[in-house]
C-alpha positions in Angstrom: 8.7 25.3 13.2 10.6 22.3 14.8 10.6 19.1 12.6 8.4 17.2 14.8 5.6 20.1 14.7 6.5 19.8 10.3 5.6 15.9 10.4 2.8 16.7 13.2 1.1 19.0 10.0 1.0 16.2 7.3 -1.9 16.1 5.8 -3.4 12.2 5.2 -6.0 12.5 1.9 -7.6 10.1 -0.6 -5.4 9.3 -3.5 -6.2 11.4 -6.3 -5.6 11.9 -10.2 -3.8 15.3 -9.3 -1.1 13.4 -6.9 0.1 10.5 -9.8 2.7 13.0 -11.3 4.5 13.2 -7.7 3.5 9.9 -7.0 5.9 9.2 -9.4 8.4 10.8 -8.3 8.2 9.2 -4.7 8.3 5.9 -6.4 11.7 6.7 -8.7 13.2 7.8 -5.1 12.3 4.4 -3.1 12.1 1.6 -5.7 14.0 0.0 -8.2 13.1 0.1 -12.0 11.1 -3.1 -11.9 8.8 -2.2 -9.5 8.1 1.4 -11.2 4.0 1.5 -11.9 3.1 3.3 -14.6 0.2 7.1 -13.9 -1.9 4.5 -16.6 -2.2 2.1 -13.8 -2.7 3.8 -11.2 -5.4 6.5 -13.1 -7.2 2.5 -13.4 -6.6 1.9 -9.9 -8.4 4.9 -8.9 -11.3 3.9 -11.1 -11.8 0.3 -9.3 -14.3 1.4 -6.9 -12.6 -1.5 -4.2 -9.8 1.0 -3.7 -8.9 3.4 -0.8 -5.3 4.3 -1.3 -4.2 7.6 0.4 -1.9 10.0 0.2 0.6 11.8 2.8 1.4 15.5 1.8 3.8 17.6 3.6 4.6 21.3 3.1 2.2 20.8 0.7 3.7 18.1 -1.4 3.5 14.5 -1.5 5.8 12.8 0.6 4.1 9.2 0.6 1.6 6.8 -0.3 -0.5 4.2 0.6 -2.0 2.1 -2.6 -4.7 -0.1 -1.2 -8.4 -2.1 -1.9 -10.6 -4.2 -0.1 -10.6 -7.7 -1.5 -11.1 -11.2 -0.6 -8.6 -13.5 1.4 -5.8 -14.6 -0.5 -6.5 -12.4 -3.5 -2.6 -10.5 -4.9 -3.1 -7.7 -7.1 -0.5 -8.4 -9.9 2.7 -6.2 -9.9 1.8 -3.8 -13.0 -2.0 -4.8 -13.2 -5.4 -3.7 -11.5 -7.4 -3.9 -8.9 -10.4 -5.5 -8.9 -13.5 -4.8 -6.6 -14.3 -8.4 -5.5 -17.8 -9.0 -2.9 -17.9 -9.4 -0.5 -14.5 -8.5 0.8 -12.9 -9.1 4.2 -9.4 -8.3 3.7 -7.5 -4.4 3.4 -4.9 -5.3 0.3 -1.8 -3.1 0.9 -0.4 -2.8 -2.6 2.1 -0.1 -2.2 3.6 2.1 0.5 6.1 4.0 -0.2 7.6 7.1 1.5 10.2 9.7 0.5 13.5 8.2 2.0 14.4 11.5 3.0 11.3 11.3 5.8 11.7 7.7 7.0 11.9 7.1 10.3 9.7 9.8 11.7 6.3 7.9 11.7 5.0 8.7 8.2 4.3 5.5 7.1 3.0 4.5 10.4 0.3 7.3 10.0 -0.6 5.7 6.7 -1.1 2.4 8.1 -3.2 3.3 11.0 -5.7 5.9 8.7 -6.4 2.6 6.5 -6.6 0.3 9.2 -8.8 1.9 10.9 -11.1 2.7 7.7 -11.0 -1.0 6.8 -12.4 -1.7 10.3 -15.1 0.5 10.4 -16.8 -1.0 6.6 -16.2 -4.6 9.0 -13.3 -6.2 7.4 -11.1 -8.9 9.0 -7.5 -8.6 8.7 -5.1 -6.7 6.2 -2.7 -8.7 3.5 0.4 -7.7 1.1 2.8 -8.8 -0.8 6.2 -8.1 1.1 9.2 -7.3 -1.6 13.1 -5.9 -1.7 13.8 -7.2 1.9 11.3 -5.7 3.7 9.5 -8.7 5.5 11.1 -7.6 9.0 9.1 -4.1 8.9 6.3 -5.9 8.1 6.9 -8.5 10.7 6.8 -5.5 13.4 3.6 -4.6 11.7 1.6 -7.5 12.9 2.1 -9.1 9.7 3.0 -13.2 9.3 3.8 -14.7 6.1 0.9 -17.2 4.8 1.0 -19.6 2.0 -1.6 -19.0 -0.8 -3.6 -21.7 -2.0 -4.7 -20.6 -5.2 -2.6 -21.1 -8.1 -3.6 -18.3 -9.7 -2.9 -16.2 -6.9 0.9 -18.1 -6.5 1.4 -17.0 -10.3 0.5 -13.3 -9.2 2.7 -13.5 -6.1 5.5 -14.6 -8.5 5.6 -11.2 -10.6 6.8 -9.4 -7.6 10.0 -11.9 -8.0 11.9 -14.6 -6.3 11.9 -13.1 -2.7 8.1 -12.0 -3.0 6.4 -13.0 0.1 2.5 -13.4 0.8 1.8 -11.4 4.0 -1.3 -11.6 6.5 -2.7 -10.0 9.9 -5.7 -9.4 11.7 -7.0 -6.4 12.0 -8.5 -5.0 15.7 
């Protein structure tokens, strides 16, 4: 099997309780310590009934992720803390994508993206939003993404858990 038809084969499922333990490990292999979420908050995540956050297996392990909820505009799910199932929403919240380093470049992530874009779409909402961290602005940049100042303070304090170079992110959707 070429590497192409390998990738072609990934499977795109809900996230599930069963896929936190390697969930974890994809997370240890792509992100510093700080930005390590704990299988407690994600097990709450999968609770809030706002989320949609998938998973990317390949040879029938889990080679990415895509944490995610509808919310309202301008609403920044705190790094370490929950989502919250907000009405009516408008806006896909990408909290976390992350694939193993090992597969970047071949169009994983990309697959991610569209699955929930298209899914946010279809229950009518607007545009997508995240919180861009560890110098990754550009790829979300060629993701149809623009940086947009929040207005809420509480949201600003929520942006600023993610640290110093934390940046709101916004696009439309369709």
């Amino acid at each position: 099997m070429t590497l192409a038809d390998r990738f072609a084969h990934a499977q795109v499922r809900p996230l599930a309780e069963e896929h936190l333990p390697a969930l974890q490990q994809v997370q240890r292999a792509c992100y510093g310590e700080g930005y390590i979420e704990s299988t407690e908050v994600f097990a709450r995540r999968l609770a809030c009934t706002a989320q949609c956050s998938l998973v990317l297996e390949l040879d029938g392990r889990v080679a990415g992720y895509l944490a995610a909820c509808d919310v309202v505009q301008g609403w920044v799910a705190p790094l370490h803390g929950d989502f919250e199932a907000l009405t009516p929403p408008d806006t896909l919240y990408l909290h976390d994508l992350a694939v193993l380093p090992e597969l970047s470049g071949h169009g994983l992530a990309q697959r991610l993206l569209q699955t929930l874009w298209q899914g946010a779409q279809a229950r009518g909402l607007q545009r997508s939003a995240l919180v861009s961290v560890q110098g990754t602005q550009g790829f979300w940049q060629r993701q149809g993404y623009l940086a947009w100042t929040l207005q809420d303070p509480v949201q600003r304090e929520r942006l600023v858990t993610y640290g110093r170079d934390a940046v709101y992110m916004q696009r439309r959707l369709g």
